[in-house]
Each structure stands twice: as structure tokens, then as C-alpha cells.
N, C-alpha and C positions, 0 to 999 in steps of 0.2 A: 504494500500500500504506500508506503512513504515515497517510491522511486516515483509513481504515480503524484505526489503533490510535492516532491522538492526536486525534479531532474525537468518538472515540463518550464519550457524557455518562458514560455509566452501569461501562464498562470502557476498557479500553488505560491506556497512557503517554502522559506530555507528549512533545511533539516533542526535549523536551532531553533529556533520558532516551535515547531515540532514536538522536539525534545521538551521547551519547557513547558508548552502548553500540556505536556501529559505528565510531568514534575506537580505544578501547580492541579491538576485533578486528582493528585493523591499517586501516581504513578511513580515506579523504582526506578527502573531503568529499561533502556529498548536495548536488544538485541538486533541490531538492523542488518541484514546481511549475513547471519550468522549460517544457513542453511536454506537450502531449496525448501519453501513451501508448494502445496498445490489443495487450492481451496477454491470452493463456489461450485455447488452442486456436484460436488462428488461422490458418488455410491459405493458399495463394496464392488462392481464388476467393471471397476475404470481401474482398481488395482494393476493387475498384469501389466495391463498399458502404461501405468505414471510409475512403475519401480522399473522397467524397461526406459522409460526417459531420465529419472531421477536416481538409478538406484538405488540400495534399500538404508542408504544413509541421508532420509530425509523425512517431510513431516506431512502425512495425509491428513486431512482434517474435514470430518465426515461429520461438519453442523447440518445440512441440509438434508444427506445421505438421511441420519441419523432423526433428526425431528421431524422428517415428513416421510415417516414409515406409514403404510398405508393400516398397521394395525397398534400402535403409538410411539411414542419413544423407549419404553424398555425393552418390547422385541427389536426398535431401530439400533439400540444401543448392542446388540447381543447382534445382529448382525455384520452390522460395521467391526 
């Protein structure tokens, strides 16, 4: 997300900006760039596919996967 509002030329914030406005919301610290994420609608059967581009030293994040399980989130949880 950050590359997204401190790398575009033309709009966003600098990364300090950034940083402190999530300082001051009670925020630790950012890890910016620390590893490959792959997030926004990702299910368990996009796996093979994202550790084939990412491989398996990286971070799936299965919020969507997960809360729009068509029978609620603790089978979505038990799935993912």
C-alpha cells in the first residue's frame, strides 16, 4: 500500500508523512518492504499459483478468502 501513496509523482504523501500519521494513531512501527505480500481476494485455490510466483517465503492473506465463506467465517477460517 505505501508504494501506492509515497512512489506516485503526480499525488500521495512522502513515506514520513506516513510513518507519522500511523505513530500518532497509536501505531509501532511499519515494516515497509520487508517481504512479498499478496492480498485482495485471495482464496485457498490461488495458493499453487502465488507460492509459484512468490515462493513459500512470503505472506498470503486470506481476509476476503476467509470472511466471505459462503457458510461463515469459522469454516472460512478452517479453510484458508
Amino acid at each position: 500500500m505505501h508504494m501506492v501513496i509515497d512512489r506516485q509523482k503526480n499525488h500521495g504523501m512522502r513515506f514520513r508523512v506516513l510513518a507519522k500519521a500511523l505513530r500518532l494513531s497509536g501505531g509501532d512501527h511499519i515494516h515497509a518492504g520487508v517481504l512479498p505480500v499478496a492480498s485482495g481476494g485471495i482464496h485457498v485455490w490461488h495458493m499453487p499459483a502465488l507460492t509459484e510466483i512468490f515462493g513459500d517465503d512470503s505472506v498470503l492473506q486470506f481476509g476476503g478468502g476467509t470472511l466471505g465463506h459462503p457458510w461463515g467465517n469459522a469454516p472460512g477460517a478452517v479453510v484458508n
